[in-house]
Backbone as numpy.savetxt, mean C-alpha at the origin, in Angstrom:
# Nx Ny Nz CAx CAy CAz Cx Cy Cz
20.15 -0.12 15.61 18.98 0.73 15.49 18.08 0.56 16.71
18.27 -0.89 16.97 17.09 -0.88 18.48 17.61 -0.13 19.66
18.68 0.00 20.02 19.44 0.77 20.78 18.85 2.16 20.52
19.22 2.65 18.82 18.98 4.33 18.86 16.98 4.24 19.54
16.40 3.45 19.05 14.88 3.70 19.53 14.57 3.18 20.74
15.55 2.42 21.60 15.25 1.96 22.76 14.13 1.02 23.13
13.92 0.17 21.78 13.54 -0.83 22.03 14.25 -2.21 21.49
13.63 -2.93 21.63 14.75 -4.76 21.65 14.16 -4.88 19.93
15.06 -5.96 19.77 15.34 -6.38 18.27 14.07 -6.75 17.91
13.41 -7.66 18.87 12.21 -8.43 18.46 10.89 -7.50 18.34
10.76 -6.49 19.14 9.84 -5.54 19.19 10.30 -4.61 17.95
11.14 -4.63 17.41 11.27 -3.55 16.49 11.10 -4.44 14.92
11.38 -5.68 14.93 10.36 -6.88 13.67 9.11 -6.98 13.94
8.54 -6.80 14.93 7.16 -6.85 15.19 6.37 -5.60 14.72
7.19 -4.65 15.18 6.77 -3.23 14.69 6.42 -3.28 13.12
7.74 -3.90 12.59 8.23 -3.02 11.10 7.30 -4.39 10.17
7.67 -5.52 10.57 6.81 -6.90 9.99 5.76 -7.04 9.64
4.71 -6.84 11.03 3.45 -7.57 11.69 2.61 -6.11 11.43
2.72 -4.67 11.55 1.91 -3.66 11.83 2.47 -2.67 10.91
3.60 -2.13 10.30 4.19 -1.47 9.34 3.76 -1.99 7.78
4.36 -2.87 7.14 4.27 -3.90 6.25 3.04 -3.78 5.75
2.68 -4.74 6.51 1.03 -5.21 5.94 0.27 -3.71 5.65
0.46 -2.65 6.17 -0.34 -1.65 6.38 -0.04 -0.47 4.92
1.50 -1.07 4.43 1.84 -0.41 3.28 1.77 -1.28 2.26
1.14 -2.32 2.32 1.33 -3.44 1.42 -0.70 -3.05 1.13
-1.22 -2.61 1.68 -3.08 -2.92 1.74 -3.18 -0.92 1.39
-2.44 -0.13 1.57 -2.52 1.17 1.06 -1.75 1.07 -0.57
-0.98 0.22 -0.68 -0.75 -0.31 -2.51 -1.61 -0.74 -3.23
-2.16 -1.58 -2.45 -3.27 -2.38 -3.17 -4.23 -1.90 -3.19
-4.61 -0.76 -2.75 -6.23 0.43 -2.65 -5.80 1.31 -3.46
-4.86 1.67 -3.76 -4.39 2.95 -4.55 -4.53 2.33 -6.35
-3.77 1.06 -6.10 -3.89 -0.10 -7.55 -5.21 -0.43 -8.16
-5.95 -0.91 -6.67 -7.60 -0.57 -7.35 -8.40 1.01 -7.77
-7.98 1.56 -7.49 -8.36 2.95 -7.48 -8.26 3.00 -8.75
-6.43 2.80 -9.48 -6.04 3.50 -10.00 -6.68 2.40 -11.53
-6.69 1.29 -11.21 -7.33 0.26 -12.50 -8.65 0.88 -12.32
-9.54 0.85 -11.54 -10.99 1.73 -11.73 -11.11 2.75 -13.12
-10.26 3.77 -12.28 -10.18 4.95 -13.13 -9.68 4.86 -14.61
-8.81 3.55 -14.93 -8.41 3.30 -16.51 -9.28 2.81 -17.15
-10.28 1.88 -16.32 -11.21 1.27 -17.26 -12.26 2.35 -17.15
-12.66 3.03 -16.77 -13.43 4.12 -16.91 -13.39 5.25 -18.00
-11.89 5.39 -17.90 -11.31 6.18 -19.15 -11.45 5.72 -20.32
-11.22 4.20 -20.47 -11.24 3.75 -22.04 -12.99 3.34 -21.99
-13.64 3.12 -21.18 -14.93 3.24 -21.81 -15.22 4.30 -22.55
-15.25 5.63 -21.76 -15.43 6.74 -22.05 -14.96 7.25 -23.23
-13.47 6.42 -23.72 -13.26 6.79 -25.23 -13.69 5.97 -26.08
-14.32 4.84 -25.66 -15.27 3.95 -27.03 -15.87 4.28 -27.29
-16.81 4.99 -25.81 -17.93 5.77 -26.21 -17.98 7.24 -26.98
-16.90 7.86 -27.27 -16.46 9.25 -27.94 -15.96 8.73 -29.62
-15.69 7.38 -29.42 -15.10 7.03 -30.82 -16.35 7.13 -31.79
């Protein structure tokens, strides 16, 4: 694969590791808070309708 992108092995773990990774690992974890926000919001909202 480093060949097809024309860069070296180590630059392409650095890429995918160090700056890829972490960056889809911290857009999971914002979406997870988002998405727990919005549940506990919901079941308030139905205690409060009960």
């Amino acid at each position: 694969m480093s060949d097809f992108l024309g860069i070296t092995y180590q630059q392409l773990n650095v890429i995918l590791f160090v700056i890829i990774h972490p960056l889809i690992t911290i857009i999971l974890f914002l979406k997870y808070m988002k998405y727990k926000h919005r549940w506990k919001k919901s079941l308030a909202k139905d205690k409060v309708s009960n």
